[in-house]
DSSP file (Angstrom, degrees, kcal/mol; ACC not computed):
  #  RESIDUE AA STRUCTURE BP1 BP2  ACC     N-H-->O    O-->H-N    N-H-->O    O-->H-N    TCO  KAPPA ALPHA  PHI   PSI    X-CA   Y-CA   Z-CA
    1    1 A X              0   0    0      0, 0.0    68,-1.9     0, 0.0     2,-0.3   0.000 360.0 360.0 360.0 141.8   -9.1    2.0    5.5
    2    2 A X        -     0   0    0     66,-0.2     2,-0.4    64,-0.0    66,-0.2  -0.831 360.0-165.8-115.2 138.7  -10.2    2.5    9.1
    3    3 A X        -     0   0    0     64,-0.3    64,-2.4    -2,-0.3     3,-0.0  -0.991   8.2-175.6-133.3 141.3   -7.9    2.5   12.1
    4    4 A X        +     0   0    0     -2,-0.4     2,-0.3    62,-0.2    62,-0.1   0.728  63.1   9.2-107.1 -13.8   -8.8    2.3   15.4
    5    5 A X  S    S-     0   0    0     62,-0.1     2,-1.3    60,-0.1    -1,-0.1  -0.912  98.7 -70.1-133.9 179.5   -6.0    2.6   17.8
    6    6 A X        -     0   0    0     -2,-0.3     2,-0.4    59,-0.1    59,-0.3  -0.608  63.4-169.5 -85.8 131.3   -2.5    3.5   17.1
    7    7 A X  E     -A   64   0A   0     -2,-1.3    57,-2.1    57,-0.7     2,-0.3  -0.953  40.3-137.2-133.1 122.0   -0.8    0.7   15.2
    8    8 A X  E     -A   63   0A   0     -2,-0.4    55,-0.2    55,-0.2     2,-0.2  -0.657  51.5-179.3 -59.7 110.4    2.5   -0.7   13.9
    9    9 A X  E     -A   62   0A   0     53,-3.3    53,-3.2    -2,-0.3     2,-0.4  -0.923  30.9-160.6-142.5 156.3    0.9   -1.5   10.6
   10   10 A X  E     -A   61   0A   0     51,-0.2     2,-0.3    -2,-0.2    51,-0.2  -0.852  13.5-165.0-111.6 150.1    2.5   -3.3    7.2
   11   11 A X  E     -A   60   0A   0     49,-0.7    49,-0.9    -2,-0.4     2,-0.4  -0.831  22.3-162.3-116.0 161.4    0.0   -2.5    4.2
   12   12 A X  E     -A   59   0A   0     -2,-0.3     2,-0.5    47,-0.2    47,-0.2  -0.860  26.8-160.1-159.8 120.1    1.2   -5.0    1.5
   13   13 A X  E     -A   58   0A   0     45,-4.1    45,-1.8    -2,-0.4     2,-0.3  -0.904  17.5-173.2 -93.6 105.8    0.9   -5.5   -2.0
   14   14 A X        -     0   0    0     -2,-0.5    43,-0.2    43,-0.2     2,-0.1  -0.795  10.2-156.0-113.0 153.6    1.5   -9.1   -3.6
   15   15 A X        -     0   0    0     41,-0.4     2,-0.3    -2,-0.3     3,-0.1  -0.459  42.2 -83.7 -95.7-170.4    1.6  -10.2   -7.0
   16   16 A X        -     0   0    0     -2,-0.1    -1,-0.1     1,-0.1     4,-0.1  -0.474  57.6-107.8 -75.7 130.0    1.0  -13.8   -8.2
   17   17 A X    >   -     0   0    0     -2,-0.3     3,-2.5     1,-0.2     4,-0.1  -0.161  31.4-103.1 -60.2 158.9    4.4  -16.0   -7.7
   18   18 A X  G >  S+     0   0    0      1,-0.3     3,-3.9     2,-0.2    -1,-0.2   0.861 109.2  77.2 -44.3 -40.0    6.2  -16.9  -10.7
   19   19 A X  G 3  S+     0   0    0      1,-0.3    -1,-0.3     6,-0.0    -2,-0.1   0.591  82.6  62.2 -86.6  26.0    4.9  -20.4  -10.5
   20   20 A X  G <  S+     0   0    0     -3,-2.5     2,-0.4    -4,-0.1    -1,-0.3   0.375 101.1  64.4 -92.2  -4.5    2.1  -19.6  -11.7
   21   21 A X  S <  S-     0   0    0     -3,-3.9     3,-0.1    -4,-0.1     4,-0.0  -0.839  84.5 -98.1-134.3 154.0    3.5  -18.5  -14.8
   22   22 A X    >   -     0   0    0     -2,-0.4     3,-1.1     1,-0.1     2,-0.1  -0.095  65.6 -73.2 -51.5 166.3    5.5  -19.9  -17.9
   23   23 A X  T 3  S+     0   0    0      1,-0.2    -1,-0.1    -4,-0.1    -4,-0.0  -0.412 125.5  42.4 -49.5 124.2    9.6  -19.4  -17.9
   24   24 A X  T 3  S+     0   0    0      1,-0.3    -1,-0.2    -2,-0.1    -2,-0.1   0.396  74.9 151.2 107.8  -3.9   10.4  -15.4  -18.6
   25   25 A X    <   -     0   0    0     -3,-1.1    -1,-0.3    -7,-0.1     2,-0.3  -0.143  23.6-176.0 -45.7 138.1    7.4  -14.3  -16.1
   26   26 A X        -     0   0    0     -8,-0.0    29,-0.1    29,-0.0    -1,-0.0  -0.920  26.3-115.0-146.0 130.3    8.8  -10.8  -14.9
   27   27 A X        -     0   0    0     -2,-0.3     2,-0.2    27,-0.1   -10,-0.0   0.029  29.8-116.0 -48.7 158.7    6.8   -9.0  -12.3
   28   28 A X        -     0   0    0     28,-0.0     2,-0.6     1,-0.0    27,-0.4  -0.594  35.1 -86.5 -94.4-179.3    5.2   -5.7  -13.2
   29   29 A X        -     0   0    0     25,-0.2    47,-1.5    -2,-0.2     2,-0.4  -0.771  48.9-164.9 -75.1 108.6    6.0   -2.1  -11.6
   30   30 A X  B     -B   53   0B   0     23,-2.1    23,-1.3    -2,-0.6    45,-0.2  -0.921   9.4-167.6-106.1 139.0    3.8   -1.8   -8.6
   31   31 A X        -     0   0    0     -2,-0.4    22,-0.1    21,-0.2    21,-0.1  -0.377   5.0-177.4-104.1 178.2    3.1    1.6   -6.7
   32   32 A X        -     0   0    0     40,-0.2    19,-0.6    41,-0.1     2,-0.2  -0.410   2.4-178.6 177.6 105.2    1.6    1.6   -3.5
   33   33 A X  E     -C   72   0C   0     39,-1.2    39,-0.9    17,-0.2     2,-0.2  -0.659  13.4-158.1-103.6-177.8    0.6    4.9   -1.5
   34   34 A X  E     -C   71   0C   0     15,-0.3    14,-2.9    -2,-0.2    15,-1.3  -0.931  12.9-164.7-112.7 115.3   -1.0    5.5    1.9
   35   35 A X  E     -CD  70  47C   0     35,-2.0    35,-2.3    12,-0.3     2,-0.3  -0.882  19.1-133.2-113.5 143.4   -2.5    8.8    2.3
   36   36 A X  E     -CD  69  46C   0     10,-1.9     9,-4.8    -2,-0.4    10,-1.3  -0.727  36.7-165.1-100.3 117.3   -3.5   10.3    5.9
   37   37 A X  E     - D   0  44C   0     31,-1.9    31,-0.3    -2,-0.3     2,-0.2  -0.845  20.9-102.5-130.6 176.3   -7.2   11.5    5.3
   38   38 A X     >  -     0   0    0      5,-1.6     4,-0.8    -2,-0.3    29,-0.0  -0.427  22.0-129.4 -83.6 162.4   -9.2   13.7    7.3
   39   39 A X  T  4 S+     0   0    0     -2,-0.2     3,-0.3     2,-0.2    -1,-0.2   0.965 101.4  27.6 -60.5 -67.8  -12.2   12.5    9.8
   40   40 A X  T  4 S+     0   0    0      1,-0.2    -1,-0.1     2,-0.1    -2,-0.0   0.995 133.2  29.3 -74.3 -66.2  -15.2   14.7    8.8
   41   41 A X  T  4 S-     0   0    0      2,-0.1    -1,-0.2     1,-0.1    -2,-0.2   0.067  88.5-138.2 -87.5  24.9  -14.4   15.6    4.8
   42   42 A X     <  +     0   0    0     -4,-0.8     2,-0.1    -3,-0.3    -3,-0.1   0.443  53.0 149.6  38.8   4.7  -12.7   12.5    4.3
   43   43 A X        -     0   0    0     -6,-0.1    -5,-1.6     1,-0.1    -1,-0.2  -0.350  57.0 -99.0 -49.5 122.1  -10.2   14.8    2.2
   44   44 A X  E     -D   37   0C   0     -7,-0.2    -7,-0.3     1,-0.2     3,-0.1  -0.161  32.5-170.6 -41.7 138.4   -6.3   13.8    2.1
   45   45 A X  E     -     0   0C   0     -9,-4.8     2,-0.4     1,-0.4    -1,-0.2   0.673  67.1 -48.5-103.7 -44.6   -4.3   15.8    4.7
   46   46 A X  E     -D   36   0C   0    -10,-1.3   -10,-1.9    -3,-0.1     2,-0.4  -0.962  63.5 -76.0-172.3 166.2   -1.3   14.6    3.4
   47   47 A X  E     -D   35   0C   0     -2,-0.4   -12,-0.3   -12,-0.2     3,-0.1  -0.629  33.4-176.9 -72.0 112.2    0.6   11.4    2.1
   48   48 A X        -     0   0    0    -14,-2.9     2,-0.3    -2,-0.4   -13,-0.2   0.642  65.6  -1.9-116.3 -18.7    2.0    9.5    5.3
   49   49 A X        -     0   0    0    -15,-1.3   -15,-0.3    13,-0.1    -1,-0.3  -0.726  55.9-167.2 169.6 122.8    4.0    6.6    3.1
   50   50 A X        +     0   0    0     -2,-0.3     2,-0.2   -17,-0.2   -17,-0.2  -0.526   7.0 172.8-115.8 163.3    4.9    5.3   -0.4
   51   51 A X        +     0   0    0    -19,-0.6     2,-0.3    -2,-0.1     9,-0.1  -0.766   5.7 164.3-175.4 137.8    6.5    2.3   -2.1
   52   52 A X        +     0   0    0     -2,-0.2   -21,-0.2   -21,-0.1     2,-0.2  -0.915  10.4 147.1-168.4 144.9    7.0    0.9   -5.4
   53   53 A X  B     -B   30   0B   0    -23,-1.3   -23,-2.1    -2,-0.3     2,-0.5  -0.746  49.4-119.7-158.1 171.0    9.4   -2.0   -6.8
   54   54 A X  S    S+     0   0    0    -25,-0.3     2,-0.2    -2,-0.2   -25,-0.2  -0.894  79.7 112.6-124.4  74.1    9.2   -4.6   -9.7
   55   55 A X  S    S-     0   0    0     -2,-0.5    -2,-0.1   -27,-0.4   -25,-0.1  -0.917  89.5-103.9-163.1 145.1    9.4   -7.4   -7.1
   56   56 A X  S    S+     0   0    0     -2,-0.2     2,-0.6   -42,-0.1   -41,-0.4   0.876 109.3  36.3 -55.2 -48.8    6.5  -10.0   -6.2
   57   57 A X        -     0   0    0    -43,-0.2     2,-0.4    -3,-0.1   -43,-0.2  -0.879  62.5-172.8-113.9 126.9    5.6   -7.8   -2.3
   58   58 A X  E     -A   13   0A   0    -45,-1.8   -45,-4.1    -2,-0.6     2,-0.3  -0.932  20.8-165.6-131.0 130.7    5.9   -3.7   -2.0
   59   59 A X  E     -A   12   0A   0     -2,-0.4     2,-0.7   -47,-0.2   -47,-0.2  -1.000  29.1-159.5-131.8 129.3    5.4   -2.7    1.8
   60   60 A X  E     -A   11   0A   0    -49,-0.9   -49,-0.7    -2,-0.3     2,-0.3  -0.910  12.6-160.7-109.0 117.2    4.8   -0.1    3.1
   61   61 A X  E     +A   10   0A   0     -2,-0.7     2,-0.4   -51,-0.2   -51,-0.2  -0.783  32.7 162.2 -98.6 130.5    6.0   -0.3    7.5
   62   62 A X  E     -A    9   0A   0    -53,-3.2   -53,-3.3    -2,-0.3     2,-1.3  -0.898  48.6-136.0-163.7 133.3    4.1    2.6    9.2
   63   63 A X  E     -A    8   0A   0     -2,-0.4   -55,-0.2   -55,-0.2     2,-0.2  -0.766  38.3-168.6 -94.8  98.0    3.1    3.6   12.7
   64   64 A X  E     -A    7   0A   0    -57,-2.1   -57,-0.7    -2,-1.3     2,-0.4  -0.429   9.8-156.2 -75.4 159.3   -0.6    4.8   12.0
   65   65 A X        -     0   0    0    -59,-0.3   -59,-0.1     1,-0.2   -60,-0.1  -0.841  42.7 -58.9-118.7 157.2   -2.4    6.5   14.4
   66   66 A X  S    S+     0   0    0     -2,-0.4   -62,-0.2   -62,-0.1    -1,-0.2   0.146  85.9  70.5 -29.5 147.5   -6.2    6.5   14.4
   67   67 A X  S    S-     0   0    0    -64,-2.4   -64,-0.3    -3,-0.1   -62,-0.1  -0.267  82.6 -59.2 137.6 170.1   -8.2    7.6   11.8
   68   68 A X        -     0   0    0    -31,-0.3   -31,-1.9   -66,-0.2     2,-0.3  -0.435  49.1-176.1 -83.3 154.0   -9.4    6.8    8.2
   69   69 A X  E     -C   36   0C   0    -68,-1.9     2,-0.3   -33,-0.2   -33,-0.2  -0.976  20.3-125.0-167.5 127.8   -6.5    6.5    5.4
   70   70 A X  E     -C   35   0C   0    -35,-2.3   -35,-2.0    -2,-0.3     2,-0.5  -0.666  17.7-151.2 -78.1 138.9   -6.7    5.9    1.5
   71   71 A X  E     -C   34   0C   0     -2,-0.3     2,-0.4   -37,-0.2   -37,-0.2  -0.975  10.3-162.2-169.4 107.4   -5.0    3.5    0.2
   72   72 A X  E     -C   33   0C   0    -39,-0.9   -39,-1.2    -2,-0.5     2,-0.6  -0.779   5.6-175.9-147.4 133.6   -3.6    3.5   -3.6
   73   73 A X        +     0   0    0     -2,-0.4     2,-0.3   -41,-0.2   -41,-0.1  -0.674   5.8 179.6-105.4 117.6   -2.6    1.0   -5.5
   74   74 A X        +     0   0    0     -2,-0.6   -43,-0.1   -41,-0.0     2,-0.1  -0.556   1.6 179.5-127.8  91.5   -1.1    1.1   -9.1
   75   75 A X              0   0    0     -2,-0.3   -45,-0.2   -45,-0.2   -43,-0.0  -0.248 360.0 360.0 -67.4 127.5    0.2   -2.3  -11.4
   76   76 A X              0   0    0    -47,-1.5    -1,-0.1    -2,-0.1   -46,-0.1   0.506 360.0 360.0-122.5 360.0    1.4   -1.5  -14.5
């Protein structure tokens, strides 16, 4: 993910609402990192903000500053 000025940013992961699903539907365990990576070798410098819940939206609230950022996402 590319940012271009510095930004009050939400990153958001949702799952599908319950009503989509029979009675006994239980969300899964969702992870969700943001990693800060570097301009030129696109290498992580370091992990800027995490989240992870068993609840339909995991957010992650972060003031990014410019620059390219990795983005990983894990459902179990």
């Amino acid at each position: 993910m590319r940012v271009y000025e510095k930004s009050h940013a939400f990153v958001s992961l949702t799952q599908s609402d319950n009503r989509f699903f029979q009675k006994g539907h239980h969300y899964s365990l969702a992870r969700l990192i943001v990693g800060e990576l570097d301009n030129k070798t696109k290498e992580i410098l370091y992990y800027s903000g995490s989240a992870f819940d068993i609840e339909r939206d995991v957010v992650v609230e972060k003031l990014l500053e410019p620059g390219y950022y990795s983005l990983y996402v894990e459902v179990d």
